[in-house]
Backbone as CSV, one residue per row, in Angstrom:
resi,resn,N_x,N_y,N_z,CA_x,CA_y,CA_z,C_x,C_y,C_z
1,UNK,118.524,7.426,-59.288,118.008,6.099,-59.572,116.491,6.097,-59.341
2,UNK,115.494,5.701,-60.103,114.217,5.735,-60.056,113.787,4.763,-58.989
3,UNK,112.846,4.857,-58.386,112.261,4.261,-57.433,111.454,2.855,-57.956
4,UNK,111.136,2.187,-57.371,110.470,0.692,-57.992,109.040,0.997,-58.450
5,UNK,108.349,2.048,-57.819,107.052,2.681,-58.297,106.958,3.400,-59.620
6,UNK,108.126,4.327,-59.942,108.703,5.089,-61.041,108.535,4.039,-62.568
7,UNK,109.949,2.656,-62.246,110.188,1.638,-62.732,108.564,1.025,-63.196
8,UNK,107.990,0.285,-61.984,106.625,0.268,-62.022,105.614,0.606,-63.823
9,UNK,105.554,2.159,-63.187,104.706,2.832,-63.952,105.072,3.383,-65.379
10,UNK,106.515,2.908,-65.410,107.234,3.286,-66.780,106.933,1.959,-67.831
11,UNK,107.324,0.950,-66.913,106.880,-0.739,-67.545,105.555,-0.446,-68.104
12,UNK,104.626,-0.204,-66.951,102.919,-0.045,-67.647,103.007,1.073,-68.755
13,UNK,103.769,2.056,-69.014,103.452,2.616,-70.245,104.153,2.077,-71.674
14,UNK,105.248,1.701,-71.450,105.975,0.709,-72.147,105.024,-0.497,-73.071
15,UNK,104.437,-1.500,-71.907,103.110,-2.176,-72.425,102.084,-1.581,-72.947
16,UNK,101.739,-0.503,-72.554,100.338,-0.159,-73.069,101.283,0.552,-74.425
17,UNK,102.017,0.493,-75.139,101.992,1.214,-76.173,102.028,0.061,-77.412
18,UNK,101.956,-1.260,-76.449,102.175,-2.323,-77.362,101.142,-2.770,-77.799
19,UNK,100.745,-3.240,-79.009,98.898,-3.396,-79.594,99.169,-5.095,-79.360
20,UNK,98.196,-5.549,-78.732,97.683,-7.176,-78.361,96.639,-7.579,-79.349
21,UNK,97.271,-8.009,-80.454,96.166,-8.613,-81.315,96.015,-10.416,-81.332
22,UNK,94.391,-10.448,-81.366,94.490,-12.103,-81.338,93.433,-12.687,-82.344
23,UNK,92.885,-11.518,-83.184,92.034,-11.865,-83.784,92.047,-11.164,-85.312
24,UNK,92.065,-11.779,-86.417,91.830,-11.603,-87.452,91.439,-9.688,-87.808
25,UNK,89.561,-9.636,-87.663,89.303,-8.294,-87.020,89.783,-7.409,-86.642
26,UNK,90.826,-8.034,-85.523,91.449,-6.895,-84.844,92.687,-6.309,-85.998
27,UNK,93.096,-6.873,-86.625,94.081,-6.396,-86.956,93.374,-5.584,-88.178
28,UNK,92.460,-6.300,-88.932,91.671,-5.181,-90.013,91.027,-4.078,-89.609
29,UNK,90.542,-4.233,-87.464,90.017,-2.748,-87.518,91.685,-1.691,-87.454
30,UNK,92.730,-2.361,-86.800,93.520,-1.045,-86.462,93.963,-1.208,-88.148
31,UNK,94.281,-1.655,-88.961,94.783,-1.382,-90.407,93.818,-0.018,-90.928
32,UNK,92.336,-0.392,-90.712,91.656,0.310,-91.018,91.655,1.829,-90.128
33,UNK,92.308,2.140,-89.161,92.117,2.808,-88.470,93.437,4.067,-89.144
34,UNK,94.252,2.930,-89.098,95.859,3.651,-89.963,95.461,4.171,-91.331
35,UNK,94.624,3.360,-92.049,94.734,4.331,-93.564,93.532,5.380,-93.447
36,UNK,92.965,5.427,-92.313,92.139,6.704,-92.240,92.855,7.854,-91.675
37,UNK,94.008,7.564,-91.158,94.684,8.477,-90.194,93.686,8.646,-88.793
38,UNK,92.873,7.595,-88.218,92.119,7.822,-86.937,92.115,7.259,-86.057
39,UNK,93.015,6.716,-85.312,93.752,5.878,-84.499,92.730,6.162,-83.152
40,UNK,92.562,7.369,-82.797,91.238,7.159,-81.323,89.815,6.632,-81.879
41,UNK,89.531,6.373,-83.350,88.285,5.265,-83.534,88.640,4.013,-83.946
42,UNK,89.765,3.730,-83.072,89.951,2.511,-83.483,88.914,1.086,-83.325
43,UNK,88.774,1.262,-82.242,87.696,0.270,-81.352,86.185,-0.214,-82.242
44,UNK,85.970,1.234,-82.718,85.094,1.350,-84.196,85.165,0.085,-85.138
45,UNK,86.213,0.443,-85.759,86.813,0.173,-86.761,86.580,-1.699,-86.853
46,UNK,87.611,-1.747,-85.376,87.771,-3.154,-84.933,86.323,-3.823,-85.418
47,UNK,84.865,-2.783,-84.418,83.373,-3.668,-84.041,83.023,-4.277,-85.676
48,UNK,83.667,-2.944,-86.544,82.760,-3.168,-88.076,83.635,-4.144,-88.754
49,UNK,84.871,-4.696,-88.516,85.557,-5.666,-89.394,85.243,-6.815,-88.892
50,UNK,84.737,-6.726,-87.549,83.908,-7.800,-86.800,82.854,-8.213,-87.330
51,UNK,81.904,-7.592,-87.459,80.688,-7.485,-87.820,80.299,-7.460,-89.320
52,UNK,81.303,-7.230,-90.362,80.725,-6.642,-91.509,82.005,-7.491,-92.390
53,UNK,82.243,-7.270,-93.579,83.077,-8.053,-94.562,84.316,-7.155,-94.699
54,UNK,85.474,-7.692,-94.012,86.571,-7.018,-93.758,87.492,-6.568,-95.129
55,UNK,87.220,-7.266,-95.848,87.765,-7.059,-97.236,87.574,-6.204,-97.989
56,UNK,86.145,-5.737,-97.846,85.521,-4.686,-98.312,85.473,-3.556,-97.541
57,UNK,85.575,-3.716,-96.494,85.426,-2.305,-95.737,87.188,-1.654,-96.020
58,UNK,88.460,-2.832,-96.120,89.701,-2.184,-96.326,89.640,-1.843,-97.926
59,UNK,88.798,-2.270,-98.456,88.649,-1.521,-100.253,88.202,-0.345,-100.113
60,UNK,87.044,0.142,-99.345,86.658,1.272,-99.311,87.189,2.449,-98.353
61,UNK,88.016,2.025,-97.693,88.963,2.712,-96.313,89.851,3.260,-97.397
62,UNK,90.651,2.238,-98.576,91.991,2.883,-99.173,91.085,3.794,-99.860
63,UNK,90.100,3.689,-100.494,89.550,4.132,-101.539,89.210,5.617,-101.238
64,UNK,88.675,6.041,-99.623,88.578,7.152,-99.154,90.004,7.942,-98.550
65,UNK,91.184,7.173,-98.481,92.529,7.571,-98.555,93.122,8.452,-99.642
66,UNK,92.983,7.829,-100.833,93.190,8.016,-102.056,92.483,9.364,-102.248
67,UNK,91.530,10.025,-101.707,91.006,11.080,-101.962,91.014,12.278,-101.271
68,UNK,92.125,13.281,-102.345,92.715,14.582,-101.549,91.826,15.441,-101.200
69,UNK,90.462,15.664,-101.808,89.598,16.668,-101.043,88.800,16.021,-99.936
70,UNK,88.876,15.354,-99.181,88.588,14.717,-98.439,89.075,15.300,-96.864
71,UNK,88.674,15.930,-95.729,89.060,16.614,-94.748,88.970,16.039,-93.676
72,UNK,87.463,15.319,-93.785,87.728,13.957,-92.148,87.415,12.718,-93.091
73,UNK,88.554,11.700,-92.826,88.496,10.575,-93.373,87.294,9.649,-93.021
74,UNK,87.309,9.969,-91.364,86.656,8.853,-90.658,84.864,8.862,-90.831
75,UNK,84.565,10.131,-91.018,83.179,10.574,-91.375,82.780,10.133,-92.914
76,UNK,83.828,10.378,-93.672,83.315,10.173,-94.978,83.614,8.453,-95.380
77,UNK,84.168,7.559,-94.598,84.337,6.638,-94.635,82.791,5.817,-93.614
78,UNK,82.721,6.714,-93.070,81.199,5.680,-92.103,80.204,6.213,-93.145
79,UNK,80.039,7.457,-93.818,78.833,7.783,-95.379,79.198,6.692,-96.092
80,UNK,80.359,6.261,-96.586,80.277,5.140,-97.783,79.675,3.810,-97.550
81,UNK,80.158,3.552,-96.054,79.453,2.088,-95.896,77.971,2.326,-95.500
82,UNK,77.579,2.969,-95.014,76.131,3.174,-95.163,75.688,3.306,-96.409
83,UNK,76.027,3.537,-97.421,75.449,3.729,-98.641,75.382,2.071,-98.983
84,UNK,76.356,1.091,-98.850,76.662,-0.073,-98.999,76.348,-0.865,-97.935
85,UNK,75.741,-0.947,-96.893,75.627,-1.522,-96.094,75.011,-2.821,-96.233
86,UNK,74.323,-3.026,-97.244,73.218,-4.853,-97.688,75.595,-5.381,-98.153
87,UNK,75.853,-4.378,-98.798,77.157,-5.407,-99.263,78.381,-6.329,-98.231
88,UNK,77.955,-4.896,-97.000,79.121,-4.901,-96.247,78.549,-5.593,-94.987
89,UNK,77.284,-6.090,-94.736,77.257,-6.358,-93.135,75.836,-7.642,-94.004
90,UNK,76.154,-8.888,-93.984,75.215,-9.368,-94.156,74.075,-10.039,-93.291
91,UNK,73.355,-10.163,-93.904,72.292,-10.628,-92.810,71.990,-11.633,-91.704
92,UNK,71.801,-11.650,-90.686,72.331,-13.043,-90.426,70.602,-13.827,-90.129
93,UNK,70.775,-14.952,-90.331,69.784,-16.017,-90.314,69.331,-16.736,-89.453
Protein backbone atom coordinates (compact mmCIF):
# COMPACT_ATOMS: atom_id res chain seq x y z
CA UNK A 1 0.00 0.00 0.00
CA UNK A 2 1.63 3.35 -0.92
CA UNK A 3 2.32 5.72 1.68
CA UNK A 4 0.33 9.23 1.82
CA UNK A 5 3.66 10.94 0.51
CA UNK A 6 3.84 8.30 -2.49
CA UNK A 7 -0.18 9.06 -2.99
CA UNK A 8 0.89 12.75 -2.47
CA UNK A 9 3.38 12.95 -5.27
CA UNK A 10 1.51 10.68 -7.71
CA UNK A 11 -1.68 13.26 -7.44
CA UNK A 12 0.99 16.15 -8.30
CA UNK A 13 2.02 14.28 -11.40
CA UNK A 14 -1.42 13.32 -12.35
CA UNK A 15 -2.20 17.32 -12.28
CA UNK A 16 0.69 18.49 -13.82
CA UNK A 17 -0.05 16.44 -16.90
CA UNK A 18 -3.28 18.31 -17.09
CA UNK A 19 -3.00 21.69 -19.41
CA UNK A 20 -4.94 24.78 -17.43
CA UNK A 21 -6.12 26.93 -20.09
CA UNK A 22 -7.95 30.28 -19.45
CA UNK A 23 -7.15 32.24 -22.20
CA UNK A 24 -7.93 32.36 -25.80
CA UNK A 25 -3.83 32.58 -26.62
CA UNK A 26 -3.25 29.96 -24.59
CA UNK A 27 -4.92 27.56 -26.36
CA UNK A 28 -3.57 28.95 -29.94
CA UNK A 29 -0.02 28.88 -28.44
CA UNK A 30 -0.27 25.00 -27.36
CA UNK A 31 -2.40 24.25 -30.86
CA UNK A 32 0.45 25.90 -32.34
CA UNK A 33 2.91 24.04 -30.49
CA UNK A 34 1.09 20.52 -31.59
CA UNK A 35 1.17 21.17 -35.37
CA UNK A 36 4.84 21.94 -35.10
CA UNK A 37 5.45 18.78 -33.24
CA UNK A 38 7.30 21.18 -30.34
CA UNK A 39 5.61 20.85 -27.26
CA UNK A 40 8.93 22.12 -24.93
CA UNK A 41 8.40 25.69 -26.98
CA UNK A 42 5.34 25.86 -25.97
CA UNK A 43 5.45 28.93 -23.68
CA UNK A 44 6.87 30.55 -27.05
CA UNK A 45 4.24 29.86 -28.94
CA UNK A 46 1.66 30.89 -26.19
CA UNK A 47 3.91 34.79 -25.85
CA UNK A 48 3.44 35.13 -29.92
CA UNK A 49 -0.44 34.26 -30.12
CA UNK A 50 -0.44 36.75 -27.32
CA UNK A 51 1.26 39.26 -28.85
CA UNK A 52 0.80 38.86 -32.58
CA UNK A 53 -2.50 37.79 -34.79
CA UNK A 54 -3.35 34.30 -33.78
CA UNK A 55 -5.06 33.44 -36.91
CA UNK A 56 -2.30 33.98 -38.89
CA UNK A 57 0.38 32.65 -37.07
CA UNK A 58 -2.02 29.07 -37.04
CA UNK A 59 -2.10 29.67 -41.11
CA UNK A 60 1.46 29.72 -41.23
CA UNK A 61 2.22 26.92 -38.41
CA UNK A 62 -0.14 24.40 -40.74
CA UNK A 63 1.46 25.78 -43.68
CA UNK A 64 5.07 24.82 -42.34
CA UNK A 65 3.42 21.30 -41.30
CA UNK A 66 2.37 20.60 -44.66
CA UNK A 67 5.99 20.68 -45.69
CA UNK A 68 7.93 17.29 -45.96
CA UNK A 69 11.41 18.67 -46.47
CA UNK A 70 11.21 20.53 -43.63
CA UNK A 71 13.54 18.97 -40.53
CA UNK A 72 12.95 21.50 -37.55
CA UNK A 73 9.52 22.80 -37.72
CA UNK A 74 9.98 25.21 -34.95
CA UNK A 75 13.01 27.14 -36.59
CA UNK A 76 11.54 27.35 -39.91
CA UNK A 77 8.32 28.49 -38.51
CA UNK A 78 10.03 31.55 -36.30
CA UNK A 79 11.99 32.41 -40.32
CA UNK A 80 8.42 32.77 -41.71
CA UNK A 81 7.03 35.12 -39.23
CA UNK A 82 9.91 37.23 -39.30
CA UNK A 83 9.68 37.58 -42.87
CA UNK A 84 5.94 38.72 -42.04
CA UNK A 85 6.23 40.31 -39.04
CA UNK A 86 4.45 44.22 -40.04
CA UNK A 87 1.40 41.33 -40.83
CA UNK A 88 1.63 39.33 -37.79
CA UNK A 89 2.43 41.61 -34.71
CA UNK A 90 0.87 45.02 -35.20
CA UNK A 91 1.88 48.10 -34.01
CA UNK A 92 0.67 49.36 -31.10
CA UNK A 93 -0.24 53.14 -30.59
Amino acid sequence: MPTARERYIAELGRRAKESHIYRNYQLTGLEIAEILRDRPHKALYIKLAKEGNPRRLLVIAKEVAERKDVKNRGAYFMRMISAEREKIFPKKQ
